[in-house]
VEXKOL-870666 format. One record per residue: residue number from 1; x, y, z of N, C-alpha, C in turn. Coordinates in steps of 0.05 Angstrom, whole numbers. Each point is the difference from the previous one (the first is absolute). Example, Ala and Ser with C-alpha at 12.3 -4.5 7.8 and 13.67 -1.06 7.14 Angstrom:
<rs>
+-----+--------+--------+--------+--------+--------+--------+--------+--------+--------+
:   n :    nxx :    nyy :    nzz :   caxx :   cayy :   cazz :    cxx :    cyy :    czz :
+-----+--------+--------+--------+--------+--------+--------+--------+--------+--------+
:   1 :    264 :   -114 :    156 :    -18 :     24 :      0 :     18 :     24 :      0 :
:   2 :     -7 :     21 :    -14 :     16 :     24 :      1 :    -15 :     22 :     14 :
+-----+--------+--------+--------+--------+--------+--------+--------+--------+--------+
</rs>
This chain:
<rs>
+-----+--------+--------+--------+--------+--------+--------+--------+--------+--------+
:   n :    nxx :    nyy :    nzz :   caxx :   cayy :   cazz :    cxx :    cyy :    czz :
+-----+--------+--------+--------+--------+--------+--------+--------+--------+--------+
:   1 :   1966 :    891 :   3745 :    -22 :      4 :     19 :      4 :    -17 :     24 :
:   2 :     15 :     15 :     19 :      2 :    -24 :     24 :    -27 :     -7 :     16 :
:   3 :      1 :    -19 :      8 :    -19 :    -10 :     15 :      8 :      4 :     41 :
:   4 :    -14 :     14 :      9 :      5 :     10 :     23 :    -12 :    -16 :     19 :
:   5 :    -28 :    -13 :     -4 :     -6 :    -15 :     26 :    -16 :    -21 :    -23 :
:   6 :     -5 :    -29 :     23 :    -25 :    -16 :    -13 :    -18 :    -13 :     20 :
:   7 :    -24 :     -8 :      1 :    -15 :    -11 :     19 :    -23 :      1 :     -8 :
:   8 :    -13 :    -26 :      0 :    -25 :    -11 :     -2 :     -7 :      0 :    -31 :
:   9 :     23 :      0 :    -24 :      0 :     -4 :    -20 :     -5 :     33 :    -11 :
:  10 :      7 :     13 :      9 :     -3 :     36 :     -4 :     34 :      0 :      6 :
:  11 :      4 :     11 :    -33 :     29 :     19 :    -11 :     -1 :     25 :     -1 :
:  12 :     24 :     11 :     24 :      3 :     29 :     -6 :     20 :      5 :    -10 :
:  13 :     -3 :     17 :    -18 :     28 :     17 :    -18 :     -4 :     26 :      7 :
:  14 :     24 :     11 :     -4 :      8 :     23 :     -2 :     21 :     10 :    -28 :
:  15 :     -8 :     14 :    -14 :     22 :      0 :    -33 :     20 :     35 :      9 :
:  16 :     16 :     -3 :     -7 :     21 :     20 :      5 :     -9 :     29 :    -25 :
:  17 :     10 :     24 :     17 :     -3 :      9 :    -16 :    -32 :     14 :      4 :
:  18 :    -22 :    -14 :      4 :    -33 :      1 :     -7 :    -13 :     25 :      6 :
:  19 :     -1 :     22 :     -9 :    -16 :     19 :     15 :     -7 :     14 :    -23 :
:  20 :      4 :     -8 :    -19 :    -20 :     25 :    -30 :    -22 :     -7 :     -4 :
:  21 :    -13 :    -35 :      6 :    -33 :     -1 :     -9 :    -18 :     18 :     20 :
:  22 :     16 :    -15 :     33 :    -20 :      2 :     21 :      6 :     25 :     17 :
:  23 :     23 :     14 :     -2 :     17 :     17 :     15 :     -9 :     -4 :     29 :
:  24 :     -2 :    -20 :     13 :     -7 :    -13 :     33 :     16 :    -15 :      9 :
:  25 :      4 :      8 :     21 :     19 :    -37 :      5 :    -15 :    -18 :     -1 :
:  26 :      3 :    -28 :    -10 :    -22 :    -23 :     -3 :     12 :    -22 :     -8 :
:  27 :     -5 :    -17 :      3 :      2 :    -31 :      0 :    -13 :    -15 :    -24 :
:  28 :     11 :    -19 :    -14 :    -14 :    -14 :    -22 :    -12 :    -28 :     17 :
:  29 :    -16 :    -22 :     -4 :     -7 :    -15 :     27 :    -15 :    -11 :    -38 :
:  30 :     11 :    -24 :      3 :    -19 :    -27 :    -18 :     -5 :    -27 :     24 :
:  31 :    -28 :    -10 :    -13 :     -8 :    -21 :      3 :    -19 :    -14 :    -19 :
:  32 :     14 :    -23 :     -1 :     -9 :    -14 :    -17 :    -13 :     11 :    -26 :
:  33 :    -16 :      8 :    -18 :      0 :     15 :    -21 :    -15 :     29 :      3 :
:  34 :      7 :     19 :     26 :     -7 :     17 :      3 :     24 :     26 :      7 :
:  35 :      0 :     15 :     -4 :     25 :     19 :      3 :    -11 :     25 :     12 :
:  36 :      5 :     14 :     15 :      0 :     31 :      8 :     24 :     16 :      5 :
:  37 :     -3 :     19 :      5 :     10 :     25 :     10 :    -12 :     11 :     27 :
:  38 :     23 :     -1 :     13 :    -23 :     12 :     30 :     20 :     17 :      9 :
:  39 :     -1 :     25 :     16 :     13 :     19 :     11 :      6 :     -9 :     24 :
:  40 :     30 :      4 :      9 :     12 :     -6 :     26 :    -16 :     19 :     17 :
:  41 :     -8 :     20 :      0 :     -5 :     16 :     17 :    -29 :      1 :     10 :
:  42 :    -26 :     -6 :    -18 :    -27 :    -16 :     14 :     -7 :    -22 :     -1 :
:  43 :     17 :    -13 :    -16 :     -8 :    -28 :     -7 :    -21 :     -2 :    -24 :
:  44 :     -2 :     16 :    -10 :    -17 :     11 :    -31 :     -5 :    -12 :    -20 :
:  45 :     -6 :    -15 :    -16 :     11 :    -11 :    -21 :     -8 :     22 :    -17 :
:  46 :     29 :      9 :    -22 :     -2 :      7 :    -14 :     -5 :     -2 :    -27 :
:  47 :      4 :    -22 :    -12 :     -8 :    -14 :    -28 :      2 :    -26 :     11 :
:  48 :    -17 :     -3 :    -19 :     -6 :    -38 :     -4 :    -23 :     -8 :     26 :
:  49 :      8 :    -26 :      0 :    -24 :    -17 :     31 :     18 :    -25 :      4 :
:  50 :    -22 :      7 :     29 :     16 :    -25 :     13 :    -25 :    -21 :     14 :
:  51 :     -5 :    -24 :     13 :    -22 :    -11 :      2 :      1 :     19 :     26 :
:  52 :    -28 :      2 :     15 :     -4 :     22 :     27 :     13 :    -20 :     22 :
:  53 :      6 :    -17 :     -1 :     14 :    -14 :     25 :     25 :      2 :     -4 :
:  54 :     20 :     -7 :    -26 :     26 :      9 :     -2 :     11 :     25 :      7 :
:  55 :    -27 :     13 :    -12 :      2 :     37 :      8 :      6 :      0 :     25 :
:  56 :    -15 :    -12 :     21 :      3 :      7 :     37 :     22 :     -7 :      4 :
:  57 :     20 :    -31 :    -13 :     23 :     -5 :     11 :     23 :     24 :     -1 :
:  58 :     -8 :      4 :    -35 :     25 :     21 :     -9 :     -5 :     26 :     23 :
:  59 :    -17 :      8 :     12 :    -12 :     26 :      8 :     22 :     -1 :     33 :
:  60 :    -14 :    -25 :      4 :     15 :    -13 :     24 :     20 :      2 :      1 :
:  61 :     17 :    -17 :     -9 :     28 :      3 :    -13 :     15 :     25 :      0 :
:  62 :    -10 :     13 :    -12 :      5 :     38 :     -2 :     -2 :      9 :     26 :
:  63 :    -23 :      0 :     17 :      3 :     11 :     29 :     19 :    -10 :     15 :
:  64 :      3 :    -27 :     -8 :     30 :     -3 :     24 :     31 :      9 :    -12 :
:  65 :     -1 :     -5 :    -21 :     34 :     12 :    -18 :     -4 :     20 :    -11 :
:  66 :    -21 :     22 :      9 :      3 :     20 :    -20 :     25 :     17 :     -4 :
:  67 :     16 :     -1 :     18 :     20 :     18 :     11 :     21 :    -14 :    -25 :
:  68 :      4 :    -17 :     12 :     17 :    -26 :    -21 :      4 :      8 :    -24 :
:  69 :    -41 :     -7 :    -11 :      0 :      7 :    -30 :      9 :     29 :    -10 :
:  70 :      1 :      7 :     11 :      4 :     36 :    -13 :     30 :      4 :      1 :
:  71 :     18 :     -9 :     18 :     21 :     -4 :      4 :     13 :    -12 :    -29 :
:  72 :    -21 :    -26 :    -14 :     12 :    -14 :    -15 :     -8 :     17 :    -16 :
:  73 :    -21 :     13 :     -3 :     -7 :     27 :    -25 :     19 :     25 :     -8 :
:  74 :      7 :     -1 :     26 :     29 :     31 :     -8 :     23 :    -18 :     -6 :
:  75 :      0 :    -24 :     -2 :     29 :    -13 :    -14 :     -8 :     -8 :    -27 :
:  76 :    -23 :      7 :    -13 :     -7 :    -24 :    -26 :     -7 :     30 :     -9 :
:  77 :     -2 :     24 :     12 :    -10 :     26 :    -18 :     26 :      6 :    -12 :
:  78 :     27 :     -6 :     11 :     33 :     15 :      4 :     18 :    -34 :    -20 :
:  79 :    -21 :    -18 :      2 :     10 :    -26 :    -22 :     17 :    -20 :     16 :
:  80 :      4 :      6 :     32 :     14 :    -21 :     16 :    -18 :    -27 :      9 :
:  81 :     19 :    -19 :      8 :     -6 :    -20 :      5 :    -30 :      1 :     22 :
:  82 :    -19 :    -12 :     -3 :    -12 :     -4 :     16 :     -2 :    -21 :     29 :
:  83 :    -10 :      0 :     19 :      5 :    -20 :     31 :    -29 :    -21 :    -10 :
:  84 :      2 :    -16 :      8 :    -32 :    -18 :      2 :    -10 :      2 :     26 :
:  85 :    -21 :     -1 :    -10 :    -21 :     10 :     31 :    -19 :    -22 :     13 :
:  86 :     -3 :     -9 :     13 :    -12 :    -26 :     21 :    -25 :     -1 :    -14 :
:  87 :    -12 :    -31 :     -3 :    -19 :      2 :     -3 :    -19 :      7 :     12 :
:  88 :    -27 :     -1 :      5 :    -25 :      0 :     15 :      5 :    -30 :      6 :
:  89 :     -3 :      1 :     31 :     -8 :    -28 :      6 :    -20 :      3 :     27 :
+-----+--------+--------+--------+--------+--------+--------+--------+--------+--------+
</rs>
């Protein structure tokens, strides 16, 4: 499960391979003892929670690399190496 970006104590992963639970492109994103699923494409969360202020970073985050992230999604659907992506700062 590589880890693609970090900031403000919010872990994003991306796992290779991933598209039979959620069939979306999407992002795994932990903090501290909370985990989600959120879709690259609205910023969604799809399973789990996140606190509502982590939520805005990750959301954030996504509007400016979205291009990035998806980029790193057609390499982790095909099982290639993934790029790391800038934090939010």
């Amino acid at each position: 499960m590589p880890i693609i970006s970090m900031f403000y104590s919010v872990v994003v992963y991306m796992f290779f391979y991933d598209t039979q639970k959620h069939h979306l492109p999407h992002i795994h994103v932990e903090y501290a003892e909370y985990t989600a699923v959120v879709g690259i494409d609205d910023g969604v969360i799809l399973d789990g929670h996140l606190p509502k202020n982590k939520m805005k970073l990750v959301q954030a985050w996504l509007e400016i690399h979205r291009e990035e992230v998806m980029a790193d999604w057609n390499l982790a659907v095909r099982g290639m190496p993934l790029a790391k992506i800038d934090p939010l700062r």
